[in-house]
TIZA-701856 format. One record per residue (C-alpha): residue in three letters; x, y negated, z. Coordinates in nm, 3 decimals, always signed. Each point is the difference from the previous one (the first is absolute). Layout:
BEGIN
> Ala; X; Y; Z
...
# end
This chain:
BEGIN
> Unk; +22.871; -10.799; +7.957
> Unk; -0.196; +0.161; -0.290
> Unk; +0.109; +0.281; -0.175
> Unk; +0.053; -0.194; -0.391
> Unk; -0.272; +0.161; -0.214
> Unk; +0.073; +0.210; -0.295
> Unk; -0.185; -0.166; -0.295
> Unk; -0.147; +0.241; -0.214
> Unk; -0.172; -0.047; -0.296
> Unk; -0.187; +0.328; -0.213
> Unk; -0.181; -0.008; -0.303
> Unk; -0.316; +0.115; -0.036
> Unk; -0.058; +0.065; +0.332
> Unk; -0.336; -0.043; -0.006
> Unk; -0.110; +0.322; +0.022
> Unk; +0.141; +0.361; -0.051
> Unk; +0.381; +0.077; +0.119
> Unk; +0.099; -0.395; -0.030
> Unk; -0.288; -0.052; +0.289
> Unk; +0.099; +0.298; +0.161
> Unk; +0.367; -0.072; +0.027
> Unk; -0.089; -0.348; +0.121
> Unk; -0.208; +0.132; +0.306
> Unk; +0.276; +0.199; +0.069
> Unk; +0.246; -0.295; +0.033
> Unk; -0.229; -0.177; +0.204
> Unk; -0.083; +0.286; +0.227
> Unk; +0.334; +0.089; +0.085
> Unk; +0.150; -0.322; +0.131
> Unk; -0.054; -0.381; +0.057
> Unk; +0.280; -0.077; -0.251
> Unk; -0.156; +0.079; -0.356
> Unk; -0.166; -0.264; -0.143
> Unk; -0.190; +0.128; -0.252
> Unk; -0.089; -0.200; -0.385
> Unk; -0.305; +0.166; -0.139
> Unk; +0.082; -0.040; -0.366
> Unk; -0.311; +0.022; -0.198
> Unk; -0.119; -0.066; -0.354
> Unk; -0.327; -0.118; +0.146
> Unk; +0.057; -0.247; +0.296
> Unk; -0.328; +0.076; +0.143
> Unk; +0.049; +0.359; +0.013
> Unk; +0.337; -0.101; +0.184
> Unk; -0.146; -0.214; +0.236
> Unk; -0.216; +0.284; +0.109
> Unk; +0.262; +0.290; +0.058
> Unk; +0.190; -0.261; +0.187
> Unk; -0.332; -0.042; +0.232
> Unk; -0.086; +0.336; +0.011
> Unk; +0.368; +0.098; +0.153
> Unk; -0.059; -0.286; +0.223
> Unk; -0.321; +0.140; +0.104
> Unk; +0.230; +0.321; +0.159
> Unk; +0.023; +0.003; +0.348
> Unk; +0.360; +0.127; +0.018
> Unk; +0.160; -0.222; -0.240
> Unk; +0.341; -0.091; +0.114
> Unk; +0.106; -0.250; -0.336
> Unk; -0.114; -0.269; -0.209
> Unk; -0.144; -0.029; -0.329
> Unk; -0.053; -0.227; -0.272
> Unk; -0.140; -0.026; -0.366
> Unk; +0.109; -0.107; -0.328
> Unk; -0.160; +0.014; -0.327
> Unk; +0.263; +0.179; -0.247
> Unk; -0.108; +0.176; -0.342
> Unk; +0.306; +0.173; -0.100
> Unk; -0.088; -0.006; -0.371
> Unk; -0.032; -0.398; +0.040
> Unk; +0.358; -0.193; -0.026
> Unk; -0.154; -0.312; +0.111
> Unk; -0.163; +0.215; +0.285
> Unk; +0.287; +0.161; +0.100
> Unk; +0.211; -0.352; -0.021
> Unk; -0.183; -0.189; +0.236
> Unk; -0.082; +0.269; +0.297
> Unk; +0.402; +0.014; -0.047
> Unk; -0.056; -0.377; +0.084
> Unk; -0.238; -0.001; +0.265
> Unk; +0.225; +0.272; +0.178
> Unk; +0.282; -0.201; +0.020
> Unk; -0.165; -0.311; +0.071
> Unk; -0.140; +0.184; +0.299
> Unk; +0.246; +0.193; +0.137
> Unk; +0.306; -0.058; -0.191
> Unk; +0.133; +0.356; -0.018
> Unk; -0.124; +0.340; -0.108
> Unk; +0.100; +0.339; +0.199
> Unk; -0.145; +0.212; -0.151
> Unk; -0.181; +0.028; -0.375
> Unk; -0.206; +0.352; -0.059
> Unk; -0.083; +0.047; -0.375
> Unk; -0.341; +0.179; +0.049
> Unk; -0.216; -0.126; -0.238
> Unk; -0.065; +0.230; -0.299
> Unk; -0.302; +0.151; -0.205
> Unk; -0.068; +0.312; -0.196
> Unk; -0.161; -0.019; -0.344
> Unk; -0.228; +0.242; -0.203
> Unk; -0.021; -0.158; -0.310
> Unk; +0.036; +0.212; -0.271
> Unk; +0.144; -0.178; -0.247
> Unk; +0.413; +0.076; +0.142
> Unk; +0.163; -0.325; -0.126
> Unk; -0.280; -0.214; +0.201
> Unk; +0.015; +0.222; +0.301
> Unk; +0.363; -0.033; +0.038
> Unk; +0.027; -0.351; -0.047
> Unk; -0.240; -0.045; +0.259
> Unk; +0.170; +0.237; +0.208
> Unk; +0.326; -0.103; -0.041
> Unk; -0.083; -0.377; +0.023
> Unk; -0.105; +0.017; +0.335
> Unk; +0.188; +0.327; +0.158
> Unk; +0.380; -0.128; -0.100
> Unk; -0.035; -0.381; -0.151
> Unk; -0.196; -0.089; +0.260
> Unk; +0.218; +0.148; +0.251
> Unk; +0.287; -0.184; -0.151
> Unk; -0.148; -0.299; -0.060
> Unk; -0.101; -0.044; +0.406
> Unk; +0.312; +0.157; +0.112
> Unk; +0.237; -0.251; -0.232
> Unk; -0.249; -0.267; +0.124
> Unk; +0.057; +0.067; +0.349
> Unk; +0.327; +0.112; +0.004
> Unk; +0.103; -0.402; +0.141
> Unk; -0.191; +0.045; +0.293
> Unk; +0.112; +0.373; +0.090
> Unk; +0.386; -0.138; -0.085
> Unk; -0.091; -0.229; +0.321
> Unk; -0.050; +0.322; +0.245
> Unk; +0.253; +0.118; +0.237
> Unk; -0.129; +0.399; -0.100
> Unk; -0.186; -0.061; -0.344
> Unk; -0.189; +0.324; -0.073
> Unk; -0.171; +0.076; -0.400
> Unk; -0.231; +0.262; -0.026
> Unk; -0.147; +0.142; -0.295
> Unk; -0.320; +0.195; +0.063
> Unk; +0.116; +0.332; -0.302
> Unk; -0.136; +0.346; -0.029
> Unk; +0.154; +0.323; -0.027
> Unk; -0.212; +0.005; -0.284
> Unk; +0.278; -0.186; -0.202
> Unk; +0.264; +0.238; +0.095
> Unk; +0.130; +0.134; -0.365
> Unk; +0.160; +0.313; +0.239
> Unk; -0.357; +0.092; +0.139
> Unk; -0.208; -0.084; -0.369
> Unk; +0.285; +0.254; -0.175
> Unk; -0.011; +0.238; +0.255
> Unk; -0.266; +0.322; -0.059
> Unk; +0.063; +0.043; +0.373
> Unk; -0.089; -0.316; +0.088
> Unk; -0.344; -0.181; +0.141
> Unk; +0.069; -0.266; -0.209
> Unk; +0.021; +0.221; -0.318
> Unk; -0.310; -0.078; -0.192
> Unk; -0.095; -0.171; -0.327
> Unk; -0.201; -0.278; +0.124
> Unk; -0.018; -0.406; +0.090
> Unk; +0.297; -0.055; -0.211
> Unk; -0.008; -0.354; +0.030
> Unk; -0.040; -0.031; +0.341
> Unk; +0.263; +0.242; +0.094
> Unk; +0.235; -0.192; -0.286
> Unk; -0.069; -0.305; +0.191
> Unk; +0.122; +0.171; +0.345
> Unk; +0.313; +0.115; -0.169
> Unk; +0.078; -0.355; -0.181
> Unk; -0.073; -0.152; +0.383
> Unk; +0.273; +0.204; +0.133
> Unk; +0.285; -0.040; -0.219
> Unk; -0.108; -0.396; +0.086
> Unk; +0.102; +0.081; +0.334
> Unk; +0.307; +0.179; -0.054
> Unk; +0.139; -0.310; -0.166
> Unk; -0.185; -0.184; +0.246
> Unk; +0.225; +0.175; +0.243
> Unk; +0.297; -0.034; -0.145
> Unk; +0.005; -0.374; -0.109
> Unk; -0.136; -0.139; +0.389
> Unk; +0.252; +0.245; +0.160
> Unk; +0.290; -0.167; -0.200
> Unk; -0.103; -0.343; +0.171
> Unk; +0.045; +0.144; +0.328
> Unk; -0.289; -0.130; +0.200
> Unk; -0.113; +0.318; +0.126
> Unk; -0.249; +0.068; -0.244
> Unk; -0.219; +0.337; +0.032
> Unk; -0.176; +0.085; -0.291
> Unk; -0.198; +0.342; +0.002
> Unk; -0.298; +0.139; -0.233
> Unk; -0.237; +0.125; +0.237
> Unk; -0.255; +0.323; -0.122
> Unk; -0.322; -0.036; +0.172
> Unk; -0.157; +0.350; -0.108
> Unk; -0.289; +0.071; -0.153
> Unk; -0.269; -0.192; +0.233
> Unk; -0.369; -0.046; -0.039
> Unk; -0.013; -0.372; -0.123
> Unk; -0.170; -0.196; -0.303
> Unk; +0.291; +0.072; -0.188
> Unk; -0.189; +0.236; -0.235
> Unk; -0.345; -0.186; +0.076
> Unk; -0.098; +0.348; +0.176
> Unk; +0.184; +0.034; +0.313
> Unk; -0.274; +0.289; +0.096
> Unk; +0.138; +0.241; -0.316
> Unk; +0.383; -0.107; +0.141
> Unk; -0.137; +0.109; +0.343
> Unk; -0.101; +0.386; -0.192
> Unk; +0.355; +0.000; -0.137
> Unk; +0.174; -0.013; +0.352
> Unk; +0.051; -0.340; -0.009
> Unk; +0.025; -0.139; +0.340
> Unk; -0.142; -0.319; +0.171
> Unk; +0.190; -0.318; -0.074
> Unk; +0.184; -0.062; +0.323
> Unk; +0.217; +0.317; -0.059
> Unk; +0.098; -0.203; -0.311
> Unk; +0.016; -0.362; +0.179
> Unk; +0.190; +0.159; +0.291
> Unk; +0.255; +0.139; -0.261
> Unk; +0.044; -0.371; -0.115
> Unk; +0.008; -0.131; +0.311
> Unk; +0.299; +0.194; +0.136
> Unk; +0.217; -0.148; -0.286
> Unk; -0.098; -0.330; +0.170
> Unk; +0.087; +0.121; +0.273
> Unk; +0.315; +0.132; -0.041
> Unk; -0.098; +0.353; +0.091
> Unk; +0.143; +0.122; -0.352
> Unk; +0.329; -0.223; +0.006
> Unk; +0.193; +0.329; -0.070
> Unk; -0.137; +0.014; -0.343
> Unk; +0.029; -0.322; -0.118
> Unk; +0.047; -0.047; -0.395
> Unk; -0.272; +0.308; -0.008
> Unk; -0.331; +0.091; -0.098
> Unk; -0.140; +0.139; +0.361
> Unk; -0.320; +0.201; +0.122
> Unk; -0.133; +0.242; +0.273
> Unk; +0.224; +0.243; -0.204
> Unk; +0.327; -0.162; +0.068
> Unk; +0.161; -0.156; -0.331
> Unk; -0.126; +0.086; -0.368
> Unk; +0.248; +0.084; -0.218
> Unk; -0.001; -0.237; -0.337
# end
């Protein structure tokens, strides 16, 4: 008999760590089936092909069109899910954006919008379909960038005046998954919920993933195999954290 696949659904997976994480999954073992959530279906339905197009792929894929900043969007892929497969294993909160608008207010509405309500919004969404999982897992793709120990710390890489809004967005997602935590672990289903830190990786994050590349940043599978192992249960010891190739960030 089959091995029962372990649904898996990421935002913006497209391209950067989300696509990286999902080739990953599907590299390591015939049991991931992989959603490619993406804002653009088209753009989905090509990373799905071009993973197919791998010679070692071990899992499945699929696509779904998803805008995160879209409620009617984000609604009826919750639909279509369960209508196709009726359950939900695993939900990784990828997509997000960086802003440079100078005008503050705008940026971080923008920011915020899609970085944390967006991330709520598909979580509560799909929450029904995880609830139907024997080992739901909720990941929410953070940054130790929002870690108000590291931004306060002189010591610190992550002490410097700069992205603001981005970094406010990374610390709002991560008190969303401490309560996250701690309401799904009252239910007792066996709910793992982890914010997982991805690095800083060469992606279109910043529209320039060349000038990320001069700062040390390094190539997005670093980042999407950080993801992945929260998938894959390789950071179980940490759950209710924020972790990364460090070990876990302190708050």
């Amino acid at each position: 008999m089959a091995a029962k696949q372990i649904i898996t659904l990421i935002t913006g997976a497209n391209q950067g760590v989300g696509f990286e994480a999902a080739k990953n999954l599907v590299l390591s073992s015939a049991s991931y089936h992989v959603i490619i959530g993406s804002r653009n279906i088209n753009r989905g339905a090509k990373a799905v092909a071009d993973l197919q197009s791998l010679p070692e792929i071990k899992g499945t894929l699929d696509t779904i069109q998803l805008d995160v900043d879209d409620d009617k969007s984000v609604d009826a892929a919750a639909e279509a899910v369960s209508s196709k497969y009726g359950r939900l294993d695993a939900l990784v909160n990828n997509a997000g954006i960086n802003d440079f608008n100078p005008v503050v207010r705008d940026n971080l509405r923008r920011v915020l919008a899609t970085n944390v309500v967006g991330a709520a919004s598909v979580t509560e969404a799909f929450l029904p379909l995880l609830r139907k999982s024997d080992e739901p897992r909720l990941v929410f793709v953070s940054s130790s960038l929002g870690s108000i120990t590291g931004a306060s710390d002189k010591n610190s890489p992550y002490y410097r005046p700069a992205g603001t809004e981005y970094r406010a967005s990374k610390a709002a997602l991560n008190m969303i998954m401490v309560q996250y935590s701690h309401i799904l672990g009252l239910e007792g289903r066996n709910f793992k919920v982890f914010s997982a830190d991805p690095g800083l990786n060469a992606t279109n994050l910043t529209n320039d993933p060349d000038s990320l590349r001069a700062r040390g940043a390094r190539e997005p599978h670093v980042g999407g195999g950080i993801i992945a192992a929260t998938v894959k249960g390789e950071r179980d010891a940490d759950v209710g954290k924020m972790v990364g190739a460090y070990g876990v960030s302190p708050w």
